[in-house]
Biotite code that builds the C-alpha atoms (Angstrom):
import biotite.structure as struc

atoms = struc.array([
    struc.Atom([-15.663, 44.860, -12.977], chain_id="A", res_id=1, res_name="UNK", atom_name="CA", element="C"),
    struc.Atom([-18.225, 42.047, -12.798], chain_id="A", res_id=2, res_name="UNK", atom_name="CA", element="C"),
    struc.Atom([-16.710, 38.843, -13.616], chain_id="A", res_id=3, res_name="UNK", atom_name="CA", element="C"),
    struc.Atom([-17.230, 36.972, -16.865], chain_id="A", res_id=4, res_name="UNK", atom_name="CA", element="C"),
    struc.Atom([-18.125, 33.492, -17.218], chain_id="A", res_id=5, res_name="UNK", atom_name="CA", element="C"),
    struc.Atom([-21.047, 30.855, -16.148], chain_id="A", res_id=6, res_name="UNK", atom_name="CA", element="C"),
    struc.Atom([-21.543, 30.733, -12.340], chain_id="A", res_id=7, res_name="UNK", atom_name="CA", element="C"),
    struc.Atom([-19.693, 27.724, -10.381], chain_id="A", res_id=8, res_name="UNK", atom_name="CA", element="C"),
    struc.Atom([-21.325, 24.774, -10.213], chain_id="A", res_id=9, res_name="UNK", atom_name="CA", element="C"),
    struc.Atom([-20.142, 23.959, -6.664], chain_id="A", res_id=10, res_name="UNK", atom_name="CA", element="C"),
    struc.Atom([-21.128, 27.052, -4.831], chain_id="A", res_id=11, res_name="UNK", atom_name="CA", element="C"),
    struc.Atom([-19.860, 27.623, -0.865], chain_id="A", res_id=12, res_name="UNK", atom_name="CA", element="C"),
    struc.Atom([-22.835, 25.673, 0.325], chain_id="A", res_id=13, res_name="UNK", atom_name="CA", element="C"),
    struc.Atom([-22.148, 22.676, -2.329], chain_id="A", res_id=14, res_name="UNK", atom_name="CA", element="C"),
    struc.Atom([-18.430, 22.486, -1.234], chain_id="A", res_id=15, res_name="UNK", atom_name="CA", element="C"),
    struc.Atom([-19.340, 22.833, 2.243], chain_id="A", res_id=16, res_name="UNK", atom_name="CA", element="C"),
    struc.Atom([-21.430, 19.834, 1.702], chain_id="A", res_id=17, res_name="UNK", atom_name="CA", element="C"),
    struc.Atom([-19.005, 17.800, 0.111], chain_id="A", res_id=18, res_name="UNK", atom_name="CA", element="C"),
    struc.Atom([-16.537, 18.435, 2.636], chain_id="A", res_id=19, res_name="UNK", atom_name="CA", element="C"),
    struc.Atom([-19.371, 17.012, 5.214], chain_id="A", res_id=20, res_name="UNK", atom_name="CA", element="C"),
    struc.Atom([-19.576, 14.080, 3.390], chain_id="A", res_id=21, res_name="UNK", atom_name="CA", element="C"),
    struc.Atom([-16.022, 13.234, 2.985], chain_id="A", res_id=22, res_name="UNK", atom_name="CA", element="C"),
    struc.Atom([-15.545, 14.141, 6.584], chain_id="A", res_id=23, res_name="UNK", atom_name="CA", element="C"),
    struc.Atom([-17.658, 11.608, 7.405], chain_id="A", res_id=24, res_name="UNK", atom_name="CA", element="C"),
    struc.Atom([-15.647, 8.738, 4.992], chain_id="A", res_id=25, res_name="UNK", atom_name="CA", element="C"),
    struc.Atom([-18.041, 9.170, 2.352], chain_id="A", res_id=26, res_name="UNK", atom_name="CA", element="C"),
    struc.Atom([-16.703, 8.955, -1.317], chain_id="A", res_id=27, res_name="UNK", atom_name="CA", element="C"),
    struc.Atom([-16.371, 11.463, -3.798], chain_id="A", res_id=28, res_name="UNK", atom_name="CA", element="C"),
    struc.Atom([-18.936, 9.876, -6.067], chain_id="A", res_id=29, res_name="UNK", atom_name="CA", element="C"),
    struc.Atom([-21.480, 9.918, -3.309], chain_id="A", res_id=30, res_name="UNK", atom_name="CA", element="C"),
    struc.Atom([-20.776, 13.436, -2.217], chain_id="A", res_id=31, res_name="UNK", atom_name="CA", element="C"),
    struc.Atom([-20.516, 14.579, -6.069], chain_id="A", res_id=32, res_name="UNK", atom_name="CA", element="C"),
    struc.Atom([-24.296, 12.543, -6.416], chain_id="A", res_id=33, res_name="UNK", atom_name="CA", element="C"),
    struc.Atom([-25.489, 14.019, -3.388], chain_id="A", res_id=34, res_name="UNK", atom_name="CA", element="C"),
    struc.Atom([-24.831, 17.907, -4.284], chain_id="A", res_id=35, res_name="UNK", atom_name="CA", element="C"),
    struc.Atom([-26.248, 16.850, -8.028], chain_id="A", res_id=36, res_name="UNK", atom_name="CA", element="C"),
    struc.Atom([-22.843, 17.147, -10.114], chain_id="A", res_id=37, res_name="UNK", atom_name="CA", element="C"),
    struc.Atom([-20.062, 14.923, -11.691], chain_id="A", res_id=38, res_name="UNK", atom_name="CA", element="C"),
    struc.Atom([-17.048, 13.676, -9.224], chain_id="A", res_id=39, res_name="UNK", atom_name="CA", element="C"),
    struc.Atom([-14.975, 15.206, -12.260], chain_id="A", res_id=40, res_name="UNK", atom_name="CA", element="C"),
    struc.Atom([-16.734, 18.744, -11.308], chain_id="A", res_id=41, res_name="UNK", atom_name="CA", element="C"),
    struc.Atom([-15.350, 18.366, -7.767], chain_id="A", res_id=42, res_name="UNK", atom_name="CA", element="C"),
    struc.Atom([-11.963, 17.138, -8.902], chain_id="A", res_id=43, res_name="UNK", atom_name="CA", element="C"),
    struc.Atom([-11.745, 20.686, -11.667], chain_id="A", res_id=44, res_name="UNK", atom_name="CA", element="C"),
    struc.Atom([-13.348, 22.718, -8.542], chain_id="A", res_id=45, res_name="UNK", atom_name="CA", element="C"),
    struc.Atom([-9.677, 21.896, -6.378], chain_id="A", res_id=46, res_name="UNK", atom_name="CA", element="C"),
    struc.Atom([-7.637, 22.295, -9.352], chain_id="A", res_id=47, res_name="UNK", atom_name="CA", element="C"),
    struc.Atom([-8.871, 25.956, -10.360], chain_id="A", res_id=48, res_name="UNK", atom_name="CA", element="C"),
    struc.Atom([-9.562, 26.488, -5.763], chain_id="A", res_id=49, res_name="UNK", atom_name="CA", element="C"),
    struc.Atom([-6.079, 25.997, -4.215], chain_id="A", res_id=50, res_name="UNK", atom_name="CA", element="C"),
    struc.Atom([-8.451, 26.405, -0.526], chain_id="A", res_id=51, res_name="UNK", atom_name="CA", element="C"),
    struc.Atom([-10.948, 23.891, -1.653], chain_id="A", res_id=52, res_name="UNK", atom_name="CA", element="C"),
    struc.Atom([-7.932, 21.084, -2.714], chain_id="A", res_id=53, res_name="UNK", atom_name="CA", element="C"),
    struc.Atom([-6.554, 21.887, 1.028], chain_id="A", res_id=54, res_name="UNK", atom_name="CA", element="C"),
    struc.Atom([-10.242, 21.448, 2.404], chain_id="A", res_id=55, res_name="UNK", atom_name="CA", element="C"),
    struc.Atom([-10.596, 18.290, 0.544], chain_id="A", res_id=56, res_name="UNK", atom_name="CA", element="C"),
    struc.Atom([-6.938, 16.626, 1.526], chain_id="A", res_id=57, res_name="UNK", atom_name="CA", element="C"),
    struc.Atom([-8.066, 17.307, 4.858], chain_id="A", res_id=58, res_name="UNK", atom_name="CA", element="C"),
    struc.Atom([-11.082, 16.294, 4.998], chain_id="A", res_id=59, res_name="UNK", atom_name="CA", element="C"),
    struc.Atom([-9.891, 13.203, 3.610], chain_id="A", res_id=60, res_name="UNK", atom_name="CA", element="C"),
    struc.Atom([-7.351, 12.427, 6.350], chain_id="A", res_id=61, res_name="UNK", atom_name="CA", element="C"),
    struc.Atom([-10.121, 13.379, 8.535], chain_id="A", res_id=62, res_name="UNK", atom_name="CA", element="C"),
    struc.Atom([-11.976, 10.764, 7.630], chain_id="A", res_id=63, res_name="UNK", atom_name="CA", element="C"),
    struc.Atom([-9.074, 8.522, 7.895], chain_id="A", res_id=64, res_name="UNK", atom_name="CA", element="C"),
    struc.Atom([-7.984, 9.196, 10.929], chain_id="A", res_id=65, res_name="UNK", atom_name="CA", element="C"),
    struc.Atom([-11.253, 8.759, 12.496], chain_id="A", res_id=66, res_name="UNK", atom_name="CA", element="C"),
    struc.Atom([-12.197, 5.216, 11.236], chain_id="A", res_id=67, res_name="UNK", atom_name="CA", element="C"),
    struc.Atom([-8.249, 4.650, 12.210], chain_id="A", res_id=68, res_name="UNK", atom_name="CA", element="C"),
    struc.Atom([-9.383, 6.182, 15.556], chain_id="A", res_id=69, res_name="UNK", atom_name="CA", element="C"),
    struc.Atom([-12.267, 3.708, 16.008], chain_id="A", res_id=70, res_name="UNK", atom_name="CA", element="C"),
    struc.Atom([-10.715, 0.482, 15.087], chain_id="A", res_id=71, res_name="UNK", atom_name="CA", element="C"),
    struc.Atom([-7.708, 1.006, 17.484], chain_id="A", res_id=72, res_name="UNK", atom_name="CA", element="C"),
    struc.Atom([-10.508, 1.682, 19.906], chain_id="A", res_id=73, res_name="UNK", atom_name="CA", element="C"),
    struc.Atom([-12.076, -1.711, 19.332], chain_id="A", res_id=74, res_name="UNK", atom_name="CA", element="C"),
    struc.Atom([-9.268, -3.362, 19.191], chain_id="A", res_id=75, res_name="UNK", atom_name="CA", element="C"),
    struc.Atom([-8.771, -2.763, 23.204], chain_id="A", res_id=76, res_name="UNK", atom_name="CA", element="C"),
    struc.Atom([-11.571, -4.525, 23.659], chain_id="A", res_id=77, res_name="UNK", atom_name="CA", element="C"),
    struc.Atom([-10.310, -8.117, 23.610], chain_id="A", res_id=78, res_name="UNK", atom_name="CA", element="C"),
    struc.Atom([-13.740, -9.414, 21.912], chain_id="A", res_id=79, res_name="UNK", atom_name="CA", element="C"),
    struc.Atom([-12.950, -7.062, 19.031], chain_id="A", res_id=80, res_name="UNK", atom_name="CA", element="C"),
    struc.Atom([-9.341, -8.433, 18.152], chain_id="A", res_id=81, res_name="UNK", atom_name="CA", element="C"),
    struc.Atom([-10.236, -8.275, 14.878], chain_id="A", res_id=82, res_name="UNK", atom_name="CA", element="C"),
    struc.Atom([-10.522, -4.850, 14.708], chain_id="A", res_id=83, res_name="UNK", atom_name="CA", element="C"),
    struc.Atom([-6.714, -4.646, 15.503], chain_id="A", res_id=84, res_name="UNK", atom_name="CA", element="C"),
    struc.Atom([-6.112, -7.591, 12.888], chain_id="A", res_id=85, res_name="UNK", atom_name="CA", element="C"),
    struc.Atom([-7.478, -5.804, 10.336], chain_id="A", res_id=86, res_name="UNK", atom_name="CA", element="C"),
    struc.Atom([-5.602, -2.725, 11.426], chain_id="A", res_id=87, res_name="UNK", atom_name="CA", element="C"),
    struc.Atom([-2.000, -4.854, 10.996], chain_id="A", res_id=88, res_name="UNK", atom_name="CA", element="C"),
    struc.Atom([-3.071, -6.260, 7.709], chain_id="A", res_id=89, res_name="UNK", atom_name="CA", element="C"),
    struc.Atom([-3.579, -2.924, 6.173], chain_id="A", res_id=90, res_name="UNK", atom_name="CA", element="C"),
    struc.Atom([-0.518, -1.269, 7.718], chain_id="A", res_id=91, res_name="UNK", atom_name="CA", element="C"),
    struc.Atom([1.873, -4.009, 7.438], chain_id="A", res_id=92, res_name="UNK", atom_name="CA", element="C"),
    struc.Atom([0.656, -6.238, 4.584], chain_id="A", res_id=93, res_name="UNK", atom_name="CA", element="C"),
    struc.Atom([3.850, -7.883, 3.985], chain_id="A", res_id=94, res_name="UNK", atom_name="CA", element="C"),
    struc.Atom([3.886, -9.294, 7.851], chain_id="A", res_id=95, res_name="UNK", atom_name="CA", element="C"),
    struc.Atom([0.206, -9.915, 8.180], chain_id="A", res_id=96, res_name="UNK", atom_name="CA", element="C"),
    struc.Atom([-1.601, -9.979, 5.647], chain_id="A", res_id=97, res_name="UNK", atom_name="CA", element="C"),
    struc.Atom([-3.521, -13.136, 4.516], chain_id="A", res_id=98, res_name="UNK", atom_name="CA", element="C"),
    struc.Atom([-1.953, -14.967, 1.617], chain_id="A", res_id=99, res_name="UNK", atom_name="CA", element="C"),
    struc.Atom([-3.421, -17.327, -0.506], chain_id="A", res_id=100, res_name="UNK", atom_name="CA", element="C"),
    struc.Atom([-2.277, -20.834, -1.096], chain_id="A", res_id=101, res_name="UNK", atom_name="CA", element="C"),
    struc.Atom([-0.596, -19.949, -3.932], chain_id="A", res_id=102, res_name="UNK", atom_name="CA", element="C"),
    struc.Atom([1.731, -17.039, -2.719], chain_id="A", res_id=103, res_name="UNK", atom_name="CA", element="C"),
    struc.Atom([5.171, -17.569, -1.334], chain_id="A", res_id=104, res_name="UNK", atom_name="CA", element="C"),
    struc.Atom([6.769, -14.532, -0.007], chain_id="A", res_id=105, res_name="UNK", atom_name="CA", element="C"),
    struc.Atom([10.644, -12.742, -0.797], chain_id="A", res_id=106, res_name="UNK", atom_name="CA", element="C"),
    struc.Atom([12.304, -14.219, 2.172], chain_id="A", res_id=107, res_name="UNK", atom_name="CA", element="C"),
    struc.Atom([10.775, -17.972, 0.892], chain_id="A", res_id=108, res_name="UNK", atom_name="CA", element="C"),
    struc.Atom([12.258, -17.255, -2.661], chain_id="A", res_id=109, res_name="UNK", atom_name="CA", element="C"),
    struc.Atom([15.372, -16.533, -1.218], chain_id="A", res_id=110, res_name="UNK", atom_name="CA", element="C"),
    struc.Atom([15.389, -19.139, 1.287], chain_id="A", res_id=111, res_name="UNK", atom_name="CA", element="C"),
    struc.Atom([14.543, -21.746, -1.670], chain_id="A", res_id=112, res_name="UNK", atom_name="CA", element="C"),
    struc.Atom([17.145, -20.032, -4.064], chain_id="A", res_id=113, res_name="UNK", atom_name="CA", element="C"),
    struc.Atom([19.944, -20.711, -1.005], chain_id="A", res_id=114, res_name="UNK", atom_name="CA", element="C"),
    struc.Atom([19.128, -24.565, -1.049], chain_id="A", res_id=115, res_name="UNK", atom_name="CA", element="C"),
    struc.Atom([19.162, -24.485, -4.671], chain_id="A", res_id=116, res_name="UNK", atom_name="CA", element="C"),
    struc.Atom([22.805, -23.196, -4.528], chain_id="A", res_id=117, res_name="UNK", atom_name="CA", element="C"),
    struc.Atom([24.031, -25.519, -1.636], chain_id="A", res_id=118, res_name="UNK", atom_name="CA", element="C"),
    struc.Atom([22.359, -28.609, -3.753], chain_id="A", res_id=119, res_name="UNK", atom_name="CA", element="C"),
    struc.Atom([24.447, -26.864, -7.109], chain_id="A", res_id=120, res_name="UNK", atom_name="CA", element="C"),
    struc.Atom([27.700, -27.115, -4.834], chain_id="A", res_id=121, res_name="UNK", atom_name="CA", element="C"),
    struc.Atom([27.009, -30.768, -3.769], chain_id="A", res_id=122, res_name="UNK", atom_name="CA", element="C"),
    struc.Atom([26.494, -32.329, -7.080], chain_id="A", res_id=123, res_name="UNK", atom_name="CA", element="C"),
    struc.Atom([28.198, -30.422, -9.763], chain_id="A", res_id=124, res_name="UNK", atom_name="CA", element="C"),
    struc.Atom([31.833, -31.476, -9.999], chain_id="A", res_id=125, res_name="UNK", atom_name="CA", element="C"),
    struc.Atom([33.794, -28.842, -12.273], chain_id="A", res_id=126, res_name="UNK", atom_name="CA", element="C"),
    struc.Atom([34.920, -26.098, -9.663], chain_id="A", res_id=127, res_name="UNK", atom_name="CA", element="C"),
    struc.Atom([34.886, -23.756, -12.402], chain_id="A", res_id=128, res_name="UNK", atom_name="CA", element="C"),
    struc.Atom([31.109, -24.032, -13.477], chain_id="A", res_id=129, res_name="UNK", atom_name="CA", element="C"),
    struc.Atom([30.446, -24.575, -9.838], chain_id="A", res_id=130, res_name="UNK", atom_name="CA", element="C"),
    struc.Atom([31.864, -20.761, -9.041], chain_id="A", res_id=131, res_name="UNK", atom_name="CA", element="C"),
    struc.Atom([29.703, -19.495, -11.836], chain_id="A", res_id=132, res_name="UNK", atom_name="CA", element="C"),
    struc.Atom([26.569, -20.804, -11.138], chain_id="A", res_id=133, res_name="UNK", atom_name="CA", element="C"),
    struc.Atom([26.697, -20.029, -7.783], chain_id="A", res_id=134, res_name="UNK", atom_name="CA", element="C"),
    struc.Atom([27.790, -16.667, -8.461], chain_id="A", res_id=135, res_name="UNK", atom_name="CA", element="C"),
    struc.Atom([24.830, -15.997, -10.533], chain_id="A", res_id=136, res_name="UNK", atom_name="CA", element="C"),
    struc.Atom([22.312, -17.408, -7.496], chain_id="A", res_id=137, res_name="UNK", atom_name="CA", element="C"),
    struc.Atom([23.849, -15.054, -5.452], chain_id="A", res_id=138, res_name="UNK", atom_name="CA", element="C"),
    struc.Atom([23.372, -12.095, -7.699], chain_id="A", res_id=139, res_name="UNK", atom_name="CA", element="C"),
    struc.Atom([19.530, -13.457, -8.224], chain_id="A", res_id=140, res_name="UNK", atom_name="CA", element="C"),
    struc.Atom([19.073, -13.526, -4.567], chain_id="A", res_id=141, res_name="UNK", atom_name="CA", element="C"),
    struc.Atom([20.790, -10.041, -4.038], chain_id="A", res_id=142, res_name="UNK", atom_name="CA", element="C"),
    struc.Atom([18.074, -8.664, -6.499], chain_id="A", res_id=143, res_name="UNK", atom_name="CA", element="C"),
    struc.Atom([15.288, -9.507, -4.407], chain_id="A", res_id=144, res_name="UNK", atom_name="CA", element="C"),
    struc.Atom([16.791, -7.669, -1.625], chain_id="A", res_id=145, res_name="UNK", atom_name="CA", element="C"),
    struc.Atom([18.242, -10.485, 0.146], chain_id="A", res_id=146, res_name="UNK", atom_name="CA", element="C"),
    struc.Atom([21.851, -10.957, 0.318], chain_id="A", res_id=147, res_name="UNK", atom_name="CA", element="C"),
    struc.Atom([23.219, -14.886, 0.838], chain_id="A", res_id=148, res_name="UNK", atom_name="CA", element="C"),
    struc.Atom([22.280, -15.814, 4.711], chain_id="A", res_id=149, res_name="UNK", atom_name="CA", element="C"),
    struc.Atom([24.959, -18.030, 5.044], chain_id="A", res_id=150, res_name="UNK", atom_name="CA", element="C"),
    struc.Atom([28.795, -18.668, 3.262], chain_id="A", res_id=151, res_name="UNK", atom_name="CA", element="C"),
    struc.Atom([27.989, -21.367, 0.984], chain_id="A", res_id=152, res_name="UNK", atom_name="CA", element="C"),
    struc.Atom([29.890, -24.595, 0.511], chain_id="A", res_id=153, res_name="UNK", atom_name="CA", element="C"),
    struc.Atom([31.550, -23.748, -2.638], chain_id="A", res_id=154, res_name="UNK", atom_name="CA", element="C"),
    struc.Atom([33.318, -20.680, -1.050], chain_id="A", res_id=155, res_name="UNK", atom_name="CA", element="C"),
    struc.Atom([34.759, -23.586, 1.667], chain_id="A", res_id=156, res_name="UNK", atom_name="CA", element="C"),
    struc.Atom([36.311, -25.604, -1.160], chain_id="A", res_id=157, res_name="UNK", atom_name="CA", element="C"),
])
């Protein structure tokens, strides 16, 4: 029985295409632009083509993995350090990543929050509020995934 229905837009020579392109770290859009349909088309093409969603995951990580490939390469180099810069911003933003002027980090919050407690313990004299307080810094500072460095002064009294 013939099958019913309009004819694909992305035929096995348009997805073969597009797979090209992505291989190569080109974008959906472009690849969608350059086979003459909407990036939606290619995106409703993997939904209703289990084998075309595959192709296209894999063609992404292919793409990946090869500019991945080629900045660890230049990164050897020693005149290319940036290569492996940009590499260690990307994979570890929280360690290398540029920050502005503006931008203080967990481990400075908690740091900051830690004085802040010590200076509660130094100047406020009612033991009882004292506990409190301090109790509640140590909760805030347990919250952002940073438990209390060091015993604090009040738990010495």
């Amino acid at each position: 029985m013939a099958r019913r229905g309009r004819r694909p837009i992305l035929d096995e020579i348009k997805q073969r295409e597009i797979l090209a392109l992505l291989t190569v770290g080109c974008s959906r859009r472009t690849a969608a632009r350059y086979v003459g349909c909407a990036r939606s088309t290619i995106q409703n093409t993997a939904q209703r083509d289990p084998k075309f969603a595959e192709k296209l995951r894999q063609a992404n990580y292919h793409a990946e993995i090869g500019f991945l490939k080629t900045i660890q390469k230049a990164g050897r180099k020693e005149q290319y350090w940036r290569a492996a810069a940009w590499a260690l911003e990307r994979t570890m933003p929280e360690r290398y990543a540029r920050r502005g002027p503006d931008v203080i980090t967990v481990e400075q919050i908690s740091h900051l929050l830690s004085q802040i407690t010590d200076l509660i313990v130094e100047e406020v004299p009612v033991d009882r509020f004292r506990k409190n307080v301090v109790k509640r810094m140590e909760l805030l500072t347990k919250s952002l995934g940073h438990g209390p460095k060091r015993k604090s002064r009040n738990d010495q009294h």
